[in-house]
Structures are given as structure tokens and as C-alpha cells.
N, C-alpha and C positions, 0 to 999 in steps of 0.2 A: 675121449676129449670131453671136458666140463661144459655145462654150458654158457658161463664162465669166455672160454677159450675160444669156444663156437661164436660168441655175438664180437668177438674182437677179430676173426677170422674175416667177417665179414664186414667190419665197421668199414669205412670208405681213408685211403689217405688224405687228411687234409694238409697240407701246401701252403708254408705261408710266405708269401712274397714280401722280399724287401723292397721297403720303402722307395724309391726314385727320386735322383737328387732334382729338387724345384731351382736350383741354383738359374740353369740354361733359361728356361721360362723367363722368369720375372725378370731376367738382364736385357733378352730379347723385346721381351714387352719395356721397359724403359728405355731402351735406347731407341726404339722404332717410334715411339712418341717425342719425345726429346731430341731424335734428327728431323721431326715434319715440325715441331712447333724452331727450332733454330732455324730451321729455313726462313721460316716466317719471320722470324726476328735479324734475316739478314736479308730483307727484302728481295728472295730468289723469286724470279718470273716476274718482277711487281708484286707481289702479293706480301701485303702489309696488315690484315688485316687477320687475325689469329683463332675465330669463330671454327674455323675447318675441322680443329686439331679436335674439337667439343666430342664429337665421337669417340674417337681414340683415347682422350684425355682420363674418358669415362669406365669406357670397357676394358680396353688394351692397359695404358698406363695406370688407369685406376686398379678397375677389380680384378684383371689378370693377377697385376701385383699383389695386390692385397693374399690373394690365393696364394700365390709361391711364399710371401711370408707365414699366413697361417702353418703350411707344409715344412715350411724350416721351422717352427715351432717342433713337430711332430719328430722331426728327425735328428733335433737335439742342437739346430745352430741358431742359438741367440743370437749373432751378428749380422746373420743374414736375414732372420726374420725380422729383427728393426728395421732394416733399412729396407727390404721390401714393403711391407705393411706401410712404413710411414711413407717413404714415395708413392704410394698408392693411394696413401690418401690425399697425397697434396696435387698430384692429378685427378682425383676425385673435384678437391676444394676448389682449382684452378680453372677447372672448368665449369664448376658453382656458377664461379665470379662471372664466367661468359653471357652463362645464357640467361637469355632477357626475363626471363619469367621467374629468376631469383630475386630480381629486385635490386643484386648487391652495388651496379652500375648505375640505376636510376636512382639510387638515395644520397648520389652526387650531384642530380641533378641539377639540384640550385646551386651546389658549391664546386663548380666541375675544377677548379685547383683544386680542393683535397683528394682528390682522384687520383693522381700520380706520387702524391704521399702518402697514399694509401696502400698504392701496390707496390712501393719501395721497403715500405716497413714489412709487408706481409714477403717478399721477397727476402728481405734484410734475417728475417726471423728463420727460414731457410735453408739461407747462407752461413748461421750459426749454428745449428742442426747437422749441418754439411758438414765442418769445421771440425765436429767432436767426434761424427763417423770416421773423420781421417783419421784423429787421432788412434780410433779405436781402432783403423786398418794398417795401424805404420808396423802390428807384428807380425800381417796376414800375409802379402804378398805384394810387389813392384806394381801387376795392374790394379790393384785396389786401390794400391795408394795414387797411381797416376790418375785413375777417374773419380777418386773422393777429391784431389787436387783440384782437377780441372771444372769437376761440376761447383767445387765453392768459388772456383775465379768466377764461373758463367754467373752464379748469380748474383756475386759482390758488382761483376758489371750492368747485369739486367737493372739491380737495385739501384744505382749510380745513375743509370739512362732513365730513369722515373724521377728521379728526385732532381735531376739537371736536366731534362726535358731533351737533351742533348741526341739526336737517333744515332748516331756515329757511334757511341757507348753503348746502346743497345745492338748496333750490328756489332760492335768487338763481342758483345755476349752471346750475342746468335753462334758467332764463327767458335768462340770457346765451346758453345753447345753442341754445333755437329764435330767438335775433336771428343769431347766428351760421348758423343753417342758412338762412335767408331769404336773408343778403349771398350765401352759397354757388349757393343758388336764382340769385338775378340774375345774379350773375356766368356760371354755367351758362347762363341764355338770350343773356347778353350776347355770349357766345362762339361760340353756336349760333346766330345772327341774321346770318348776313355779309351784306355789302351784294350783292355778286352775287344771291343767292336768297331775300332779304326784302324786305317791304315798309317796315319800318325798323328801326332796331338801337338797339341800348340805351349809353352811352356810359359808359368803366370809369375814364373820369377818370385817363386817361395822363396821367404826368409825362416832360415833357421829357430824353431822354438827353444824358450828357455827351457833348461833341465828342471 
């Protein structure tokens, strides 16, 4: 035997593992923030006031997110890393706006009307963002396209409840938000069920690709 053949005899197997779909992650992280901030916005227990979610908004919704975009980067799905990454930053942004030590709520302070056209336009900007996610999910699958749906009603309404001061418009957005965070819910177990290691899976209502 060469020596050669002797250092290959002994070299060690190295193993390389596939990737792991980030899909289950960053849906679970958007929708566990997005069903505590809609509660919020449909005034459950009394609680009207949206400071809570600031943790969540930041860790969970934000940079959870952010993480499972990078990782669909890595594993080849451009559709899902936009849309994670950029929801993760606007839970990141969203909860900017919160806390008091950004400033972005006290530089309304002498003009506290531009405040709710403020958060309508930054909401409005979103709602557009949402809009063309659909579009890009109408070849993906039935729940993609029912939670791109439903998350651009929630904020076409959130925006509508800031710019007409109206709360009744802003609970219709809360209540679109926690249906929207449920589709998120499913879809997160749907993804996290493979047939290999469940005992059965949940179906996402694939649409046919073009040849």
C-alpha cells in the first residue's frame, strides 16, 4: 500500500448536511408577533396600547426573521427570503417607531395631527409591498396566496384607521391580522410536517408550475 493510499485510509469521513428548510421558522416568528400586535389592535383584555409587542417586534418578528431570510438566500429561494428579511425589518422599523428613546414619536410632538398621517403613509407603503408579494405568490400555492391576501387587507385597514382616526377600522385590521396570523400558523406546521418524520402533513394547495 502507497503512502498515498495509507493517509486516505485514515483521513476521517467528512458528512455534509443538507441545508434545513428556514421556511417553518420565520412563519412561526411572523405570525406569533402579528397575532399579539392584532390583539392589540382589536382591543382584547382592554389593552389598547401596543408598547408590549416591542420585544417581540424586535427579536421574534424582527431578527428571527431576518435569519430565516438570510437562510432562504442560502438554499436557493428568492421568494421566501424577500419576504422574510423584509418583514423582519419592518418589525425591526415598527417597533423603532415605539420606543421612546428613538425619538420617531416625540418629533410629533408639537404637531401630534401629523402623527396618524404618518403612520398611515408608512403603513400605506407596506400595504404596497404586500400587494406585489401576492402577486409574486399567485404561482406558489392557495395559502400563500390567502396570507399575502389577507395581510394586505390588514394593513390597507390599519392605514384607513390612522388616516380617519376611526378605531372600528383599526379593530376590522386587528381581526384581519389575527386571520392572517392563523394562515401563517398553518402554513408554518405545513412546512414543518414532511412526510419523512410525520405521521401526516397538512396540504398548501400547490398550483401547478408552468412547463
Amino acid at each position: 500500500m502507497s503512502q498515498i493510499d495509507l493517509e486516505k485510509s485514515h483521513s476521517p469521513v467528512v458528512s455534509h448536511r443538507r441545508l434545513g428548510n428556514p421556511g417553518p421558522l420565520g412563519l412561526f416568528s411572523f405570525a406569533s408577533t402579528t397575532f399579539i400586535l392584532s390583539l392589540i389592535n382589536v382591543q382584547a383584555r382592554g389593552v389598547a396600547t401596543p408598547n408590549v409587542v416591542v420585544g417581540m417586534a424586535i427579536f421574534v418578528g424582527g431578527l428571527v426573521q431576518l435569519l430565516a431570510g438570510m437562510w432562504e438566500f442560502a438554499v436557493g429561494n428568492t421568494f421566501g427570503a424577500t419576504a422574510f428579511s423584509s418583514y423582519g425589518g419592518f418589525w425591526m422599523s415598527y417597533a423603532t417607531i415605539l420606543i421612546p428613546g428613538s425619538g420617531i414619536i416625540d418629533a410629533y410632538a408639537t404637531t401630534p395631527e401629523e402623527l396618524p398621517n404618518a403612520l398611515g403613509i408608512y403603513l400605506i407603503a407596506w400595504f404596497m409591498f404586500t400587494f406585489m408579494m401576492l402577486i409574486g405568490a399567485l404561482r406558489k400555492n392557495v395559502s400563500f396566496i390567502a396570507l399575502f391576501a389577507f395581510l394586505a387587507a390588514t394593513f390597507a385597514l390599519l392605514a384607513a384607521g390612522q388616516f380617519t382616526a376611526k378605531v372600528n377600522i383599526t379593530k376590522a385590521g386587528g381581526a384581519l391580522g389575527i386571520v392572517t396570523a392563523f394562515i401563517a400558523y398553518y402554513c408554518a406546521v405545513s412546512q414543518l410536517l414532511v412526510r419523512e418524520e410525520s405521521f401526516f402533513t397538512l396540504p398548501m394547495g400547490d398550483i401547478p408550475k408552468r412547463d
